[in-house]
C-alpha distance (Angstrom), angle and dihedral (degrees) to the residues before:
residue distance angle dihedral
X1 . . .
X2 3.98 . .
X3 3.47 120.3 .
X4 3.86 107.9 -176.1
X5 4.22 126.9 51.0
X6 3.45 106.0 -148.1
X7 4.32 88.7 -148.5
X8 4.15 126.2 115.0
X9 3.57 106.1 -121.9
X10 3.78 93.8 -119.3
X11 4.09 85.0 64.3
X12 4.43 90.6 48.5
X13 3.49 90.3 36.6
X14 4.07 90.5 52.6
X15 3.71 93.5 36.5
X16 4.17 93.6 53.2
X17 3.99 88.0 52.0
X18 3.68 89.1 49.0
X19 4.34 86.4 48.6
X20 3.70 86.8 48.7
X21 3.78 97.4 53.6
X22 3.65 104.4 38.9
X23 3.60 107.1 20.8
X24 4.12 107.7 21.1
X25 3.73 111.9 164.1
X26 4.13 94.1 37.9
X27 3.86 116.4 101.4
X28 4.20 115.7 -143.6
X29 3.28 125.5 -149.2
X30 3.67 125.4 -161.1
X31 3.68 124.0 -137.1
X32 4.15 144.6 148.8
X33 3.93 117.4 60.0
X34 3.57 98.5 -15.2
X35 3.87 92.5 67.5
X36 3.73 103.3 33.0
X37 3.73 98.0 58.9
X38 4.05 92.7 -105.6
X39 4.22 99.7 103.9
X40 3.52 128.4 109.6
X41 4.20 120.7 -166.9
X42 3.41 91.0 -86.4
X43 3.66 100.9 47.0
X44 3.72 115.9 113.7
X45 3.44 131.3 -115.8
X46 3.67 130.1 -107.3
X47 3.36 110.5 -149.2
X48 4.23 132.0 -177.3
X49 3.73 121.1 -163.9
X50 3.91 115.8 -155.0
X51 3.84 112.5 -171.9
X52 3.57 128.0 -163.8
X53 3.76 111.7 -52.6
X54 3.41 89.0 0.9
X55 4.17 90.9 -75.3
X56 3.87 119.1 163.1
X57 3.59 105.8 -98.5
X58 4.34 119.7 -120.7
X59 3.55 103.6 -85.6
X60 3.99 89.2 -134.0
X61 4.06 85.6 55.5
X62 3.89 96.7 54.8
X63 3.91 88.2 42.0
X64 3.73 93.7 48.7
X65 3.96 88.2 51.7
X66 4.04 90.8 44.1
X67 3.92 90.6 48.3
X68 4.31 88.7 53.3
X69 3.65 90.1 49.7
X70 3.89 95.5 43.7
X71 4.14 75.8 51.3
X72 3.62 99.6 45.9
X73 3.86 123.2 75.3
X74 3.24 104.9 -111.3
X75 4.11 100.7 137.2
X76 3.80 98.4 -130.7
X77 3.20 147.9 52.7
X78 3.92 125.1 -88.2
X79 3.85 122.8 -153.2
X80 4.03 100.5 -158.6
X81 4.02 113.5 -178.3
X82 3.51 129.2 175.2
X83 3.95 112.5 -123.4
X84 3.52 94.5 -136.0
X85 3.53 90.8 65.9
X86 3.53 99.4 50.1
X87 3.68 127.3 97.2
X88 3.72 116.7 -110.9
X89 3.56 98.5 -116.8
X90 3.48 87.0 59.3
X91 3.73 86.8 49.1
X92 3.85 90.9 61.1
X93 3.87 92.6 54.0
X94 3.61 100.3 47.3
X95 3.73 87.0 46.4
X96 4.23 94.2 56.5
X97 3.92 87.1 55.5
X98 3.89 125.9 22.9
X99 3.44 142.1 119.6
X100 3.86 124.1 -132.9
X101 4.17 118.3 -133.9
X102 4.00 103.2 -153.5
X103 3.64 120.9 -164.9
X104 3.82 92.8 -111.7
X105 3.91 85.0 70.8
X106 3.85 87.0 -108.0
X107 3.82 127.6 136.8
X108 3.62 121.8 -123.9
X109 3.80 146.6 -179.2
């Protein structure tokens, strides 16, 4: 499991307001090079959105929350998918090392 997030607060703090507004109710998880050690500051960010019960998300929802951060100024780019979506295989790996984005603003594993 990941321990550190390699992300300035300004960036989490910006990116949970943006999560509250468009897509409140779905948990994000954070995983790729900004969890395993391997980021730089201009890495991107690999997001995974996990909705209530684990649902698929409304397309026009996850777009709507892409389109604010594409609008926001947060430096980088950010890779948001919705778990549903995924294939499970890629379930397993982002499972073995992610990083949790509570509401509170805190990081968890």
């Amino acid at each position: 499991m990941a321990e550190v997030l390699h992300l300035h607060d300004r960036h989490r703090e910006l990116l949970l307001r943006l999560l509250r507004e468009h897509l409140p109710g779905v948990d994000a998880w954070v995983y790729g090079s900004r969890v395993n050690g391997r980021s730089h500051d201009g890495s991107d960010l690999d997001l995974v959105l996990r909705g209530p019960g684990l649902q698929e998300l409304p397309p026009g929802r996850l777009a709507d929350f892409a389109d604010a951060v594409r609008e926001s100024n947060i430096p980088f780019l950010v890779e948001a998918r919705d778990w549903a979506r995924l294939p499970e295989r890629f379930h397993r790996e982002i499972e073995r090392e992610h990083i949790w984005l509570n509401r509170k603003g805190c990081v968890h594993e």
